[in-house]
N, C-alpha and C positions, 0 to 999 in steps of 0.2 A: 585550215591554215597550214596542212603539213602535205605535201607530196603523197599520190598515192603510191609512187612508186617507191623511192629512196626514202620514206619518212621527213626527211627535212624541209624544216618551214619555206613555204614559197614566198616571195616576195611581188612585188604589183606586175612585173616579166612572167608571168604565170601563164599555160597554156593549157584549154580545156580537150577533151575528146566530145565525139558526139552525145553521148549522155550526161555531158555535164564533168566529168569526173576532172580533178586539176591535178597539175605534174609542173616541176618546177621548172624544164624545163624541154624542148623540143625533144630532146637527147634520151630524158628519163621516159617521156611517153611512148615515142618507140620501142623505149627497151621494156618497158611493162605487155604491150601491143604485142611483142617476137613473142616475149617467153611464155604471155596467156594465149597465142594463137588467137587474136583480135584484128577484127579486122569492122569497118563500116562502108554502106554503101553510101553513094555521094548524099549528103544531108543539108538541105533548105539553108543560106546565109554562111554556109562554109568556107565559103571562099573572098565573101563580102569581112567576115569575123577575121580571116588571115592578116588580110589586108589591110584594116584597119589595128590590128594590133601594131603587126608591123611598124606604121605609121608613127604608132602613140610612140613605140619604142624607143622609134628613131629621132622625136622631139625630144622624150625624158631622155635620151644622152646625150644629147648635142644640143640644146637650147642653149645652154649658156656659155657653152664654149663658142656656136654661132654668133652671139653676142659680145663677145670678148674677142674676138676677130675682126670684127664691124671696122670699116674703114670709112663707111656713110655716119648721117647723124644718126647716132644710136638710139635714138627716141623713135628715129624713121625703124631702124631695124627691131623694135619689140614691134611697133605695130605692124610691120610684114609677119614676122611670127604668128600674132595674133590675129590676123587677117587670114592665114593659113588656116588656122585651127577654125575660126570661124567658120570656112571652105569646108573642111571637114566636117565638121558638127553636122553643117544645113546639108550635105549629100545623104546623112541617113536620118534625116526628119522623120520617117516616116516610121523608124523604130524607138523615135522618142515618145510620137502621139499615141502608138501604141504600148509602149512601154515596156516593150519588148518579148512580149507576152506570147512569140512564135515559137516557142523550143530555145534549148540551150544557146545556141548558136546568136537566138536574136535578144535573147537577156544579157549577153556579154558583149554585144554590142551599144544596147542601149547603158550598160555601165560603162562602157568608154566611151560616151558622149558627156557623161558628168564626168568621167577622169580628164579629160581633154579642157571642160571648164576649169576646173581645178588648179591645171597644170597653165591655164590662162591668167590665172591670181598669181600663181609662183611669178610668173612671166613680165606681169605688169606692175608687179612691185617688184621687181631687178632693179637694182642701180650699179651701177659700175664700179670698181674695186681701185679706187682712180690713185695711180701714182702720184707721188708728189714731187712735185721739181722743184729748182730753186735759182731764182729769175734774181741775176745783177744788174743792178741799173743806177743810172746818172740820173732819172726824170721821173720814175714814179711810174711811167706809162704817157709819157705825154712827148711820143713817138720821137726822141732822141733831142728835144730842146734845152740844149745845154746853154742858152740864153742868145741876146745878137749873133754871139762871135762862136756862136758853137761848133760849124766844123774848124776854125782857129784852134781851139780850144782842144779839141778832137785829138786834133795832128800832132799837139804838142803833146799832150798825152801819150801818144803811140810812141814819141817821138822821146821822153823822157823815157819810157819801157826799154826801149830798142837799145839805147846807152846804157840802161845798167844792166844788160843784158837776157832780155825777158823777149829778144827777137822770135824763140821756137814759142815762146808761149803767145805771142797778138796773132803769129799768123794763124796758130791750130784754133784761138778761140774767134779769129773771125772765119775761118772759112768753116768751121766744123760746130760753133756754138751760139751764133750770132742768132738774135730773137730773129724768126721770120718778119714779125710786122716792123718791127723798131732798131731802126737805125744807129749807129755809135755805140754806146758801153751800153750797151744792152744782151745779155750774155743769157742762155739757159743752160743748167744743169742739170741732170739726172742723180748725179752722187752728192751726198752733202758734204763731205771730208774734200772731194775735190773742188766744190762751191769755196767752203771755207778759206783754201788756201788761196784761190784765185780773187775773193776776197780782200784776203792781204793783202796781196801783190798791188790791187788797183789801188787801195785807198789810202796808201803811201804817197802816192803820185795824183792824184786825184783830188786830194787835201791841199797838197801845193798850189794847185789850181783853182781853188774856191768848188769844186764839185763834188755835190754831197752823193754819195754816196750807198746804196741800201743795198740789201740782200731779202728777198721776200720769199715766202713760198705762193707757187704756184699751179696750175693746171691749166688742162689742155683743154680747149671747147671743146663740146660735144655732141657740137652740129658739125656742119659741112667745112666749118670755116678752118680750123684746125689750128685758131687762134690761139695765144698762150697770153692768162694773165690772173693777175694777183687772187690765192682764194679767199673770197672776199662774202660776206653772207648777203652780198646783192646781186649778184650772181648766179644765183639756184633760180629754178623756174622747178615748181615741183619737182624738188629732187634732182635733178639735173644740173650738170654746171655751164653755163650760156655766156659769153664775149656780151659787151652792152650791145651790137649791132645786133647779133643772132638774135636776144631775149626783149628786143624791141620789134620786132619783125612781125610779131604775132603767129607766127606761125608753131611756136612751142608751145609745151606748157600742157593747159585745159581751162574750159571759161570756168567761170565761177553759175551754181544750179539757176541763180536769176536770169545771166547772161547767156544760158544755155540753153532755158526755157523759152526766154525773148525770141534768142533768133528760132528757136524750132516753131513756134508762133506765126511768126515773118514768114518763111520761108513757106509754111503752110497754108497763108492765106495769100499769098502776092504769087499769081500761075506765072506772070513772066519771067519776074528772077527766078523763079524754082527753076524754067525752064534754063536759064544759061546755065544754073550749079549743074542741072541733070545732065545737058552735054557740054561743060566745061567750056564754055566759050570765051573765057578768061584767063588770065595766068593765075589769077590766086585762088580760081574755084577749088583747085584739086588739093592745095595744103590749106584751105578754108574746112572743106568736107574730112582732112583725115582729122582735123582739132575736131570737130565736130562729134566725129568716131570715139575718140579719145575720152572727151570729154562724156559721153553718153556711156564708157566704160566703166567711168569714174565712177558717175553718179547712181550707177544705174537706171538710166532710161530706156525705152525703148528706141532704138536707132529710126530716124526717118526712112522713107526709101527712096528720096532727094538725093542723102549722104551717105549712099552705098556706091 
């Protein structure tokens, strides 16, 4: 556990020499290598061993700032991750079945194919660190229906604002705060101190009007849609938070072990449909097979070679 060179404990960024020996890091092994006058000639999986550490590296420090960047549905962005590492894995099979039993070189390869698994558990139990917003509304979500007379109702509103001089605040919270999907006094917020005052402001005038009123917390979908709505515990799809259009799609989520068996079943014994999933001759082959993927993560199955 301790550098041979500096003494101090290495951590899993650890790099071996050709005999095996560990140094904590690139920096330390050469300077052990100058001062003992070491040197190796080229050694079997050297350069295979580089490279995949490399690699490993470069996932354990960036996965989940990757992930935290994600502009796509971030459920699509673990499974690219993990579809990556999978890539990885299956390119050095061959020092799994052996077990790495080649020399130094090919035993520290075959432990970063189980680090790699490993770092695929961290990966797939990530959930996102989801801010909280704070959604004003006239409707609950029921896309600006302030009743018959609703844009009436609307204008008067804006219109009662405007007179008591609340002019700099309709226009910044319509052009700069206004729900994507929903129309009229439908407002979101990132601050709750600025929520609350804007709050006030509406429900003064809004009361006048017969229009109730609410202040919810909210989030963000976390598919493609980039929906904003109440968080609500119908809303998760494993862990996840889903718009009702997104989390009825089927397309998220993972089946349940009966529903996952059935179709791996179907799909095994019926050659024609196997044939469209295998060259996708559908639109919903390809987010069918990554559930599929998903779900055979879950559970641990073995993946079909259908829904590869």
């Amino acid at each position: 556990m301790f550098c041979i060179h500096c003494k101090k404990e290495y951590d899993e960024k650890y790099i071996i020499d050709a005999k095996g020996n560990r140094y904590c890091s690139e920096d330390c092994m050469e300077q052990y290598m100058e001062a003992n006058d070491i040197s190796f000639p080229p050694y079997p999986y050297e350069d295979t061993y580089l490279m995949l550490r490399n690699s490993y590296i470069e996932l354990l420090d960036g996965w989940e700032s990757t992930l935290n960047r994600a502009t796509i549905d971030l459920e699509d962005a673990v499974d690219e991750l993990m579809e990556e590492i999978d890539s990885l894995i299956e390119d050095h099979y061959d020092f799994i079945l052996s077990e790495g039993d080649d020399g130094p070189y090919a035993w520290e390869i075959y432990q970063y194919t189980n680090k790699l698994k490993e770092l695929q558990q961290r990966i797939f139990a990530w959930r996102p660190n989801r801010k909280t917003l704070y959604w004003i509304t006239s409707d609950h979500g029921n896309y600006g229906d302030l009743g018959e007379a609703g844009e009436e109702v609307y204008q008067k509103i804006c219109t009662d604002l405007y007179l008591a001089g609340y002019e700099e605040f309709i226009l910044y919270v319509t052009e700069h705060l206004q729900h994507p999907y929903h129309w009229g006094l439908n407002y979101i917020f990132d601050n709750l101190e600025m929520a609350q005052e804007a709050y006030e402001v509406l429900l003064t005038v809004c009361d006048k009007h017969g229009v109730d009123l609410r202040m919810v917390n909210a989030h963000k979908c976390e598919a493609h849609c980039r929906d904003i709505l109440e968080a609500d515990a119908d809303t998760y799809v494993n862990g996840w938070f889903y718009c009702y259009s997104c989390k009825e799609s089927d397309h998220h989520g993972v089946y349940s072990v009966d529903e996952l068996d059935e179709w791996i079943r179907y799909y095994n014994e019926n050659e024609t449909d196997r044939q469209i999933l295998i060259h996708e001759r559908e639109e919903w082959c390809f987010p069918f097979k990554k559930k599929i993927r998903r779900s055979c993560r879950t559970w641990e199955r073995e993946l079909p070679e259908w829904a590869i």
